[in-house]
MIKOLPA-654480 format. One line per 8 residues: for each residue x, y, z of C-alpha. Coordinates in nm, 4 decimals. Example, Ala and Ser with C-alpha at 12.3 -4.5 7.8 and 13.67 -1.06 7.14 Angstrom:
1.2300,-0.4500,0.7800 ~ 1.3670,-0.1060,0.7140
// end
This chain:
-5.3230,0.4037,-9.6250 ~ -5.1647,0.4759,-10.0387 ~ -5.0075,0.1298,-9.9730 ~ -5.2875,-0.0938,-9.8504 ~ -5.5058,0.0671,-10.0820 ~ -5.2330,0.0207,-10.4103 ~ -5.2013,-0.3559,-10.3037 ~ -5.5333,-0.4076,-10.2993
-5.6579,-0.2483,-10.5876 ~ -5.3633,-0.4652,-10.7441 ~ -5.5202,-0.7799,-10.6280 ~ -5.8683,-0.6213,-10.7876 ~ -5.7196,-0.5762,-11.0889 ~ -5.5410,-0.9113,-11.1080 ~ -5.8345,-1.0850,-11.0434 ~ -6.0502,-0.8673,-11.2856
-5.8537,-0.9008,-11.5576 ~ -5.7174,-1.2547,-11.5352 ~ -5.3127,-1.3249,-11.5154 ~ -5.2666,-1.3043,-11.9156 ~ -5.4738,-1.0061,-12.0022 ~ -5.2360,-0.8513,-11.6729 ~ -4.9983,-0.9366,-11.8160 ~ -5.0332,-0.7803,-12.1842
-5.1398,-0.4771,-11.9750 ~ -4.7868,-0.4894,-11.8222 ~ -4.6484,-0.5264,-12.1491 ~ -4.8193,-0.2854,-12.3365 ~ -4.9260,-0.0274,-12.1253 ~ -4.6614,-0.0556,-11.9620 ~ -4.4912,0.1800,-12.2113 ~ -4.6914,0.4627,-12.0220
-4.5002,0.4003,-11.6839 ~ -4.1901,0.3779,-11.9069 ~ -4.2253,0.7006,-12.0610 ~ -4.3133,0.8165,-11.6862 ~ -4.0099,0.7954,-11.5887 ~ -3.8925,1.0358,-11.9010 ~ -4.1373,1.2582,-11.7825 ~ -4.0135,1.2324,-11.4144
-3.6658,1.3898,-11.5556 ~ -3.8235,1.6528,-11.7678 ~ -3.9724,1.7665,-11.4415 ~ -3.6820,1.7802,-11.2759 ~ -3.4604,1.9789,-11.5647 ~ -3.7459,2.2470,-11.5555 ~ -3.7436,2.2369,-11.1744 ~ -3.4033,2.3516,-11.1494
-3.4420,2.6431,-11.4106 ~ -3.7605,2.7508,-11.1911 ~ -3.4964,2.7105,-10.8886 ~ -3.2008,2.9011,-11.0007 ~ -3.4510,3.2049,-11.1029 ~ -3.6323,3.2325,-10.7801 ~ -3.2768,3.2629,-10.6086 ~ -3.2250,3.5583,-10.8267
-3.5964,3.7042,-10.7083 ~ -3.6853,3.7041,-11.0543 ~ -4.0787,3.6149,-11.1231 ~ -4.0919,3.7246,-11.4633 ~ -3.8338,3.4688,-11.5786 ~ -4.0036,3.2198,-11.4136 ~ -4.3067,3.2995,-11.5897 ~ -4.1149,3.2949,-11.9268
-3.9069,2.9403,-11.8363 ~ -4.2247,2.8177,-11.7619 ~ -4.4063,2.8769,-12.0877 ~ -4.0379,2.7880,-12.2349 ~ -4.1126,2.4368,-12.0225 ~ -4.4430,2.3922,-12.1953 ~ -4.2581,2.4516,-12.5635 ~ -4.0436,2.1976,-12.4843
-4.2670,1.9259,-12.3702 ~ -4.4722,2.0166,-12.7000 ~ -4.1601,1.8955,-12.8828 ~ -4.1581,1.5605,-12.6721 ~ -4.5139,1.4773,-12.6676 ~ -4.4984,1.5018,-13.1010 ~ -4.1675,1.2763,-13.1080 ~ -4.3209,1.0226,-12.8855
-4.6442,1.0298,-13.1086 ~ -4.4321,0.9801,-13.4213 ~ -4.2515,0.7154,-13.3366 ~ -4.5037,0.5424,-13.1140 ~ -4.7053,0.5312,-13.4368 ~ -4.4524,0.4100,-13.6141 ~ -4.2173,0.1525,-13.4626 ~ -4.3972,0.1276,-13.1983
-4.6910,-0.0025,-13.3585 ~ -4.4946,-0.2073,-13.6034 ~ -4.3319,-0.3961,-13.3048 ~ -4.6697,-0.4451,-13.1372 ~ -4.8101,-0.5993,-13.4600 ~ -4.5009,-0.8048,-13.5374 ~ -4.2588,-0.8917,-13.2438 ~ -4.4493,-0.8839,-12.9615
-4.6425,-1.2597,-12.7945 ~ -5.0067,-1.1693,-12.7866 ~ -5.2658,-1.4639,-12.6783 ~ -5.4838,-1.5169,-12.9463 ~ -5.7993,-1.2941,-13.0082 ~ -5.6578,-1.0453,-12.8231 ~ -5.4696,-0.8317,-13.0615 ~ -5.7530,-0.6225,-13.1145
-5.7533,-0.4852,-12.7687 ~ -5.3935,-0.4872,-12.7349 ~ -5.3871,-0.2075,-13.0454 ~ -5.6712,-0.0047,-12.8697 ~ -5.4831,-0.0153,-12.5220 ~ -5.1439,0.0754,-12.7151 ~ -5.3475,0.4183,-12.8504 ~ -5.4997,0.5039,-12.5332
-5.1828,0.4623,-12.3685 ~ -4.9921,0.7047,-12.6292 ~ -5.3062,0.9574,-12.5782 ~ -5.2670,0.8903,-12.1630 ~ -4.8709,1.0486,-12.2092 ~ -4.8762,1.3228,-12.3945 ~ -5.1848,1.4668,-12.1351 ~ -4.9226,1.3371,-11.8519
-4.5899,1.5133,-12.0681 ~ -4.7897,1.8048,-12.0503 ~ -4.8155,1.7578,-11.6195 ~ -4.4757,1.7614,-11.5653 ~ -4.4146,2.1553,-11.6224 ~ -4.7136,2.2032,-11.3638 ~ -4.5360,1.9593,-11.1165 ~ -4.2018,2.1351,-11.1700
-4.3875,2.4542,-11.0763 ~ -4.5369,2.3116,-10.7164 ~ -4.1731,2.1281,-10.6680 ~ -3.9650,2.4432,-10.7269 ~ -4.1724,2.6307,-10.5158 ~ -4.1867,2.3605,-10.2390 ~ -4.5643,2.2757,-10.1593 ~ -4.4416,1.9421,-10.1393
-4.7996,1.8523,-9.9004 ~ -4.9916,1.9152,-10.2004 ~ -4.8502,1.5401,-10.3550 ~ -5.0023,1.3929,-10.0228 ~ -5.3186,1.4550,-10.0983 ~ -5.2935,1.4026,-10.4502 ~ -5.1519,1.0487,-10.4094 ~ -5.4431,0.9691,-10.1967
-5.7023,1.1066,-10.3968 ~ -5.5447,0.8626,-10.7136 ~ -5.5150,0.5516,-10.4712 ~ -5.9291,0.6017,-10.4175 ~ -5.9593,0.6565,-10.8151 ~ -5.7603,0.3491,-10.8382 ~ -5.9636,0.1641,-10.6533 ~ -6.3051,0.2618,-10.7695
-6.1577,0.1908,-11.1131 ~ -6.0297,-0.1658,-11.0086 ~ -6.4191,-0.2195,-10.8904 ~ -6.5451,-0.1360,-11.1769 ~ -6.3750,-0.3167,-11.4131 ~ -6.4567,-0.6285,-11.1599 ~ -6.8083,-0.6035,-11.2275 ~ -6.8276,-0.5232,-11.5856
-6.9546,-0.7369,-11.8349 ~ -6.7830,-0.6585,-12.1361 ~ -6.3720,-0.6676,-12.2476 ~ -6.2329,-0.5486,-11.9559 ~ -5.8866,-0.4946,-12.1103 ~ -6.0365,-0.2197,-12.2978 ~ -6.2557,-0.0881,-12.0171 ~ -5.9590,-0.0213,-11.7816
-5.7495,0.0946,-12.0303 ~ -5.9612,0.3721,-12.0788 ~ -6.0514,0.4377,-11.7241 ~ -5.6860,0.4941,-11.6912 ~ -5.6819,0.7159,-11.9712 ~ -5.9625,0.9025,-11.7360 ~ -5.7729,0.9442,-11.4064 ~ -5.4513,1.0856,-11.6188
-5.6505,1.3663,-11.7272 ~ -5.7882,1.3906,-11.3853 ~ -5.4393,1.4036,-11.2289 ~ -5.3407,1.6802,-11.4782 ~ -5.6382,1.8780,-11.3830 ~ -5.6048,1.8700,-11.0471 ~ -5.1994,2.0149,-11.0643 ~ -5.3132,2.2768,-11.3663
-5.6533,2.3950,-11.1532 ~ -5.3854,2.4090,-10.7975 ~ -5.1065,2.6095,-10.9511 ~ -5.3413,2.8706,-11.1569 ~ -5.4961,2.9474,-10.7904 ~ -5.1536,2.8853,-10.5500 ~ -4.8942,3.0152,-10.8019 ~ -4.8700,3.3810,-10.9510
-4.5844,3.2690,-11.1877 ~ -4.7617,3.0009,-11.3706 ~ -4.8607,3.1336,-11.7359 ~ -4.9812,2.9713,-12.0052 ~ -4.8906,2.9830,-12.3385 ~ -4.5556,2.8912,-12.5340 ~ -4.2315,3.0821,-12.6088 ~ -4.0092,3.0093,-12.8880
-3.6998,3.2471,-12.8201 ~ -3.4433,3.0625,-12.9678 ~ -3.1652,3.1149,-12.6987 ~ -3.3364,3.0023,-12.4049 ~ -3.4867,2.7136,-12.5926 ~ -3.1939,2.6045,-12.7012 ~ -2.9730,2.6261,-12.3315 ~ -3.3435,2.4009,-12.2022
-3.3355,2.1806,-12.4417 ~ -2.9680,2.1107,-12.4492 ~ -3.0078,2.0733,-12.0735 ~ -3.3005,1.8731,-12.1339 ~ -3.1749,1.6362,-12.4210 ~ -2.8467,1.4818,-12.1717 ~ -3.1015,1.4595,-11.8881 ~ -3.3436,1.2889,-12.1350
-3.0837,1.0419,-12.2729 ~ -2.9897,0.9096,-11.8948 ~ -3.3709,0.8380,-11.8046 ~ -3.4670,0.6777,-12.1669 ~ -3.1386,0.4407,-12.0866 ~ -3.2959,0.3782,-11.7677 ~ -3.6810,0.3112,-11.9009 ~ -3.5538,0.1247,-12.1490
-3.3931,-0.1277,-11.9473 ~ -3.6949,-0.1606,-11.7230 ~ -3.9485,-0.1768,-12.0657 ~ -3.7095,-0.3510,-12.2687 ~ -3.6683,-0.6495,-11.9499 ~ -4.0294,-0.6897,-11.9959 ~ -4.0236,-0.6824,-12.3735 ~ -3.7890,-0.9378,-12.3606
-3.9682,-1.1559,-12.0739 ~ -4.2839,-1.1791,-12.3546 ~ -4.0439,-1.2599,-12.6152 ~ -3.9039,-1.6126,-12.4464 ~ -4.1930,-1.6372,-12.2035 ~ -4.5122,-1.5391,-12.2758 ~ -4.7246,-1.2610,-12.0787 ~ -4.8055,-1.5156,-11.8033
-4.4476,-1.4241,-11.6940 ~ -4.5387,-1.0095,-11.7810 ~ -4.7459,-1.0476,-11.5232 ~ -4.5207,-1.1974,-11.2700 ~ -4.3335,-0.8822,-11.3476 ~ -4.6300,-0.6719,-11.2744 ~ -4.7139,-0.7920,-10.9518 ~ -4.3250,-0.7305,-10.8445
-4.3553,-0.3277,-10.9610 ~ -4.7027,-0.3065,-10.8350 ~ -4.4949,-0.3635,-10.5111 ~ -4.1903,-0.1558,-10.5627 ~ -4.4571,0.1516,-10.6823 ~ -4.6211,0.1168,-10.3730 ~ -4.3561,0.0721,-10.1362 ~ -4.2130,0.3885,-10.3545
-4.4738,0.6130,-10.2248 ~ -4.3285,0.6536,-9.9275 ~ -3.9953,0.7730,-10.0430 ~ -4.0923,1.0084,-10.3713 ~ -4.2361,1.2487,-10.1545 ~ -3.8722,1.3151,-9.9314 ~ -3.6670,1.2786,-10.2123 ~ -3.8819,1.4887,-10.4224
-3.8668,1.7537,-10.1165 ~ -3.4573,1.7677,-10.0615 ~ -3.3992,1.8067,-10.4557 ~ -3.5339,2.2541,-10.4616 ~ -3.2495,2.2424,-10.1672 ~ -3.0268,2.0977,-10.3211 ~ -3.0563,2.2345,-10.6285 ~ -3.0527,2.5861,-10.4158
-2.7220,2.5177,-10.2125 ~ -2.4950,2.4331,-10.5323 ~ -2.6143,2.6850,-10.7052 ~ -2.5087,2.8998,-10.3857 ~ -2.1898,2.8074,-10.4370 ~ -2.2513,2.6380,-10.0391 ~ -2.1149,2.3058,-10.2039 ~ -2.0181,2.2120,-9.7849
-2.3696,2.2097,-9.7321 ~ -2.4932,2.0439,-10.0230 ~ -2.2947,1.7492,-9.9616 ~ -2.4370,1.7164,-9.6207 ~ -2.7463,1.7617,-9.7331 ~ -2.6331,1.5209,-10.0108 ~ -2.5179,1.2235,-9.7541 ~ -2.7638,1.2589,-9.5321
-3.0647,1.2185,-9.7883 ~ -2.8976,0.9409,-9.9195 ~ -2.8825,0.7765,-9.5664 ~ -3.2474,0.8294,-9.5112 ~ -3.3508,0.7170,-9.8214 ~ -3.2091,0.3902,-9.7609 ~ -3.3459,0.3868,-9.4166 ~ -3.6990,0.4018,-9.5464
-3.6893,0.2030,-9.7815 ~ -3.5171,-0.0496,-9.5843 ~ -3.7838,-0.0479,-9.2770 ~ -4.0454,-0.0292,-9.5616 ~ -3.9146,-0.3808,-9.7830 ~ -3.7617,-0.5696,-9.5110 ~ -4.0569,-0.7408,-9.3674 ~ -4.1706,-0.8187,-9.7398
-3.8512,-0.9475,-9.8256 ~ -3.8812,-1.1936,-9.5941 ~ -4.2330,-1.2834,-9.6165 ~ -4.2797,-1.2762,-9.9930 ~ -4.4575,-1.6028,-10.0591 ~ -4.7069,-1.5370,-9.7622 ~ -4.7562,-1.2260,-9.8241 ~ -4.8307,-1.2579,-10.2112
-5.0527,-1.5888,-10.0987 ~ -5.2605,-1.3528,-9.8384 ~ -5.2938,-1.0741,-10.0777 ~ -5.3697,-1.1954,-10.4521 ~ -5.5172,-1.5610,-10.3004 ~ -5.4920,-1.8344,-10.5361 ~ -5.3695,-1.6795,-10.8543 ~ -5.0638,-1.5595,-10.7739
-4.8484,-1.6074,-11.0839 ~ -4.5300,-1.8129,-11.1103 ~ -4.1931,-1.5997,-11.0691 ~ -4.4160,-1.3707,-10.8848 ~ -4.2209,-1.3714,-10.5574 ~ -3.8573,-1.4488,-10.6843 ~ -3.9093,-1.1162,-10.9258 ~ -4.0360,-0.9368,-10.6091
-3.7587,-1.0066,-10.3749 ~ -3.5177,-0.9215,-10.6801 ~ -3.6836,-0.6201,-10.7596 ~ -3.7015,-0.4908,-10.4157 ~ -3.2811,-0.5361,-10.3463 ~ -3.2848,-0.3398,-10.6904 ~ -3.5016,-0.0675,-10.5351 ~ -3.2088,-0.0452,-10.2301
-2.9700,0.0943,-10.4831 ~ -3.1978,0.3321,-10.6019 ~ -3.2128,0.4983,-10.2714 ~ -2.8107,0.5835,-10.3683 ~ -2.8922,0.6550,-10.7012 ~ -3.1155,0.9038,-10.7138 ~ -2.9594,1.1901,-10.4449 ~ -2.6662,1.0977,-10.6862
-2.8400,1.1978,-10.9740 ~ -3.0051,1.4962,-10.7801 ~ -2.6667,1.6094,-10.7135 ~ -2.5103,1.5746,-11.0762 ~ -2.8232,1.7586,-11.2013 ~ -2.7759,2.0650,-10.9270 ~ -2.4119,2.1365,-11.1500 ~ -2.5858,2.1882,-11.4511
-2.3216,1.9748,-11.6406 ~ -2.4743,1.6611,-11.6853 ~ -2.3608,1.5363,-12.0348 ~ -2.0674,1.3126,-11.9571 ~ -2.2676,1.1643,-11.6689 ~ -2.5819,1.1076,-11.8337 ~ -2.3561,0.9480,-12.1719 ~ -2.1287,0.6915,-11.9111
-2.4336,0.5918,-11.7152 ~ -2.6671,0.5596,-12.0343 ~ -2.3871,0.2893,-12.1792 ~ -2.3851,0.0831,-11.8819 ~ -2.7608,0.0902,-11.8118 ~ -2.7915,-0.0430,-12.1796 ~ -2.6042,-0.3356,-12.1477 ~ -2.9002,-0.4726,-11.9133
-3.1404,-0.6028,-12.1628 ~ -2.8989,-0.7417,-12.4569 ~ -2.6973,-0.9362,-12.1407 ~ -3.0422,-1.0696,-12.0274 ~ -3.1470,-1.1540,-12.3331 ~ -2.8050,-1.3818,-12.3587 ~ -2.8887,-1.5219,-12.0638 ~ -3.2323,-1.6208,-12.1347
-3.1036,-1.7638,-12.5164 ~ -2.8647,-1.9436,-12.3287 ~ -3.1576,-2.1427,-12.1544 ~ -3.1661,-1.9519,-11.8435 ~ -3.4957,-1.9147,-11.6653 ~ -3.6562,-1.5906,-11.6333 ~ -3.5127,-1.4891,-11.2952 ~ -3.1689,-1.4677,-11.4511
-3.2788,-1.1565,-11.6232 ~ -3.4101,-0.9869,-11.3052 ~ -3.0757,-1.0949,-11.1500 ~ -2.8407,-0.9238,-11.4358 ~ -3.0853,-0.6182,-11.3955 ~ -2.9935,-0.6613,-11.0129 ~ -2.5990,-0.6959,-11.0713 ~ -2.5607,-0.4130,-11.3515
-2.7913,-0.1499,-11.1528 ~ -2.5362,-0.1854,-10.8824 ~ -2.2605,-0.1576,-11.0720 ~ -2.3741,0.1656,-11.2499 ~ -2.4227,0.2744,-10.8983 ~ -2.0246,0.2608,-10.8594 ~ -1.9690,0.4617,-11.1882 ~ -2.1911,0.6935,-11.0569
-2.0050,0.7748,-10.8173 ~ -1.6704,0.8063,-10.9612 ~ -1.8141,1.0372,-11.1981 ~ -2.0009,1.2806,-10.9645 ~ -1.6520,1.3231,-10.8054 ~ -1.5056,1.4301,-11.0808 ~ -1.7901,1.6811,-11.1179 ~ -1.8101,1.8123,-10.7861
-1.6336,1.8427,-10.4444 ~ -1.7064,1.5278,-10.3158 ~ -1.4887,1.2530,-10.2308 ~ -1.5408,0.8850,-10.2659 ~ -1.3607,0.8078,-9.9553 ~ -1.5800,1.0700,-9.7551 ~ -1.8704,0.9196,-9.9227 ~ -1.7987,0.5527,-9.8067
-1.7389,0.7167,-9.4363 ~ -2.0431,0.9354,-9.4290 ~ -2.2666,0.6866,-9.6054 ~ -2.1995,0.3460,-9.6795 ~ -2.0001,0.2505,-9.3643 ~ -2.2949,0.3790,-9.1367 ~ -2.5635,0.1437,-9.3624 ~ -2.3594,-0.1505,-9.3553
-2.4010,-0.1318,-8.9565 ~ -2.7515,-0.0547,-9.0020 ~ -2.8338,-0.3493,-9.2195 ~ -2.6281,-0.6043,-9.0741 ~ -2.7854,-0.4988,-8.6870 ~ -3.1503,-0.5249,-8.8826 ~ -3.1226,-0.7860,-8.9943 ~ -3.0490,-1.0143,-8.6862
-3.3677,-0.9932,-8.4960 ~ -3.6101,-1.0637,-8.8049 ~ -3.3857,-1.3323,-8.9607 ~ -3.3348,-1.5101,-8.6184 ~ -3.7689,-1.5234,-8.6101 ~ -3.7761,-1.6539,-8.9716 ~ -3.5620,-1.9660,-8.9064 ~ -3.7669,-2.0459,-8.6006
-4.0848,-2.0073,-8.6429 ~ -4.3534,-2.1754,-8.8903 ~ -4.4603,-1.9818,-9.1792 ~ -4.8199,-1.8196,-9.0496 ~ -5.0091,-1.4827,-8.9431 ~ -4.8105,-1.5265,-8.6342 ~ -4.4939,-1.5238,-8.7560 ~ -4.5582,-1.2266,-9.0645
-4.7128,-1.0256,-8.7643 ~ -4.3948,-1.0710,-8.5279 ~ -4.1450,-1.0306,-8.8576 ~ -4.3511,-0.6989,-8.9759 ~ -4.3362,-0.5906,-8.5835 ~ -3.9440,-0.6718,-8.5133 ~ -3.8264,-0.5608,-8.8648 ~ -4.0005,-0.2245,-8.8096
-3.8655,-0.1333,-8.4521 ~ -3.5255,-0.2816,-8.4910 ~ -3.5123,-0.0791,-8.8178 ~ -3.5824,0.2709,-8.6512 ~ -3.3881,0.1565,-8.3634 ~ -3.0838,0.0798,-8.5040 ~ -3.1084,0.3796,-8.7987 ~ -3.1197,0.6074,-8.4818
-2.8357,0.4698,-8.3210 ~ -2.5662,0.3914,-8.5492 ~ -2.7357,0.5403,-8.9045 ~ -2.7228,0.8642,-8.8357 ~ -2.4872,1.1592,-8.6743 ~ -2.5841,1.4348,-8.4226 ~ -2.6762,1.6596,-8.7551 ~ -2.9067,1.4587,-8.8966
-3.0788,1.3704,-8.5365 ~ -3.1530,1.7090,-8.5163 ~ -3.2791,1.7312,-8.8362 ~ -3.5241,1.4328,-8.8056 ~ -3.6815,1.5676,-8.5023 ~ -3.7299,1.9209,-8.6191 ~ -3.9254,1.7431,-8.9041 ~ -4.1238,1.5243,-8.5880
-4.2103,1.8619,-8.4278 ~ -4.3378,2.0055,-8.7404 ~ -4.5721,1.7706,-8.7985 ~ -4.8334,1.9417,-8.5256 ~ -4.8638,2.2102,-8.8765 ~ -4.9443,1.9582,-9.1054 ~ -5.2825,2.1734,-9.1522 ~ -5.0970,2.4214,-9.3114
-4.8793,2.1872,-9.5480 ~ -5.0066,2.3936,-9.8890 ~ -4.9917,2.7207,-9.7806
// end
């Protein structure tokens, strides 16, 4: 349901705004779902603190790592606001291709979208809270409560007379606040431990924010890759080409949905086990959420993959915009390397020493944008950068690796047994019955019904067979049988 409603309020919104005013939206607001993603890692710093004192049994730290939490987002949210007011603006005025007339409305949607993080910086120590404590249902019916805001927002905008732009910019700015009322309003009633109200002692502000700052440093990296690609997309291309990009992430986000919420869910138990000192378990738990990440993902894109133009033709009708389905299929293989990434990173975090891998993966995410931006000087067209985000994403993936064995108990070799091995079957078996309908039959409902159908089954067919081991069956259909509670998913 989240999905068909995201890619249709996408199509909404695409059609409401036109392709170049989606596109500066992309470009500029888009620093928002950058600075998301800084937010994301915040969350999960303070998660683990809130972890590692519940396995003590100790509520009153909790209380005070919580208001320590809020402290430390207070810090963020002014740097942001400093220098968003300050380079930032300067590069919006100066560097950045706006169609004429509509700088005006690019400055107003730059503002609201500084005002929109620092109510969403302030979230994250409320969605640490529900994480730590495991209410992981709660995000369920959160994420469909947004996709309906979403899409009464998309309607509006359709049907109002005015600068859109402006008008959705601002209704954005409205369902942020909503979002953060909705997590403040459910911990203050589900969760004792949640108080309000800041603490300055200099020690444990300090060990957070020391924490905090390597954590911080691996995620900006990593948003400003995916920011700075688009940044310089506008530069050689225009934002007819930002909003190619946009209609690619508007896919990844939504295909996305369906993995945040297990991924968000094995982190507290990870995070639990290490600190445990169970590091056996861990890196089951570790291999196996890796695996079915991938699988999900996998089941979820494949069938996308190989019906992009269709698909993008059925859904956004006759504006789809150029390099929209060559950035999609790109993006989406991209997305298949973040299901190793991030149990990687969850499992670097659960140490607590995270500086030397946040400083080695930080280099090598940078290199992205200044080798695209070669590329595209060079004379390259815009797919090239996509493709060295592609290359280098995979590559960090490998370093990754190397370095969270030197960190922890795992080995490389039992990694490539446990995990990589087993998907390499999995993809190539996959792949054969969906591939072999694709070079027979004509492009048509018939054939995107029979390719989503076949790329589903053989998917969970073949994940079951030769993806996973006799520990992980069991664990997949304990989670099956559970499902008969979901009525009590927030207790």
């Amino acid at each position: 349901m989240v999905l068909a409603v995201s890619l249709y309020t996408s199509r909404v919104i695409l059609n409401a705004l036109g392709v170049e005013d989606y596109g500066l939206y992309n470009v500029v607001g888009g620093v928002i779902t950058m600075l998301g993603f800084l937010n994301t890692t915040m969350q999960a710093t303070f998660q683990r603190y809130f972890n590692v004192a519940m396995g003590k049994g100790n509520e009153d730290e909790v209380k005070t790592l919580f208001k320590t939490a809020l402290s430390v987002q207070l810090l963020l949210a002014l740097v942001v606001v400093v220098l968003g007011e300050t380079l930032g603006l300067w590069f919006l005025s100066n560097k950045l291709v706006i169609p004429d007339g509509r700088m005006a409305a690019a400055q107003i949607l730059y503002q609201v979208t500084i005002v929109s993080f620092v109510i969403a910086v302030f979230k994250g120590p409320f969605g640490a809270l529900i994480i730590a404590y495991e209410k992981m249902g709660i995000y369920a019916v959160f994420s469909v409560l947004e996709s309906v805001l979403k899409l009464a927002m998309a309607l509006i905008v359709g049907h109002y007379a005015g600068d859109r732009l402006i008008l959705y910019s601002f209704l954005c700015f409205f369902l942020g606040f909503v979002d953060f009322l909705l997590y403040f309003v459910f911990c203050k009633v589900r969760i004792p431990t949640t108080s309000l109200g800041f603490n300055w002692e200099k020690g444990l502000l300090t060990k957070m924010l020391s924490f905090s700052t390597w954590s911080t440093i691996g995620t900006l990296a990593y948003t400003m890759k995916s920011q700075g690609l688009n940044i310089v997309l506008n530069l050689f291309f225009g934002t007819v080409v930002n909003a190619a990009r946009g209609v690619a992430v508007q896919i990844l986000h939504a295909v996305n949905t369906f993995i945040n919420s297990f991924q968000t869910a094995f982190r507290p138990q990870l995070t639990k086990l290490y600190a445990s000192g169970d590091y056996d378990a861990a890196m089951r738990l570790y291999y196996g959420a890796t695996k079915l990440s991938y699988y999900l993902i996998f089941t979820i894109s494949l069938p996308i993959l190989l019906e992009t133009p269709y698909i993008l033709h059925i859904w956004l009708g006759d504006v789809v915009p150029e390099y929209a389905s060559i950035f999609t299929r790109i993006i989406l293989l991209t997305a298949f390397v973040s299901a190793f990434a991030n149990p990687t990173s969850c499992i670097a975090y659960a140490t607590g020493r995270i500086k030397k891998f946040s400083i080695v993966v930080s280099v090598f995410n940078l290199l992205i944008v200044p080798v695209a931006y070669l590329f595209l000087k060079l004379g390259f067209g815009p797919e090239s950068a996509m493709i060295v985000s592609l290359v280098i994403t995979i590559l960090v993936q490998f370093i990754r690796l190397l370095v969270v064995a030197d960190m922890t108990v795992m080995k490389v070799g039992d990694y490539i047994r446990s995990v990589v091995i087993p998907i390499i079957f999995y993809t190539a078996l996959s792949l054969l019955f969906p591939l072999t309908l694709c070079r027979f039959l004509p492009e048509g409902w018939l054939r995107l019904i029979l390719v989503l159908v076949v790329s589903v089954v053989s998917s969970l067919c073949f994940a079951w067979l030769v993806g996973l081991n006799k520990m992980e069956k069991t664990f997949v259909l304990s989670k099956i049988k559970s499902i008969k509670y979901f009525n009590r998913f927030i207790k």
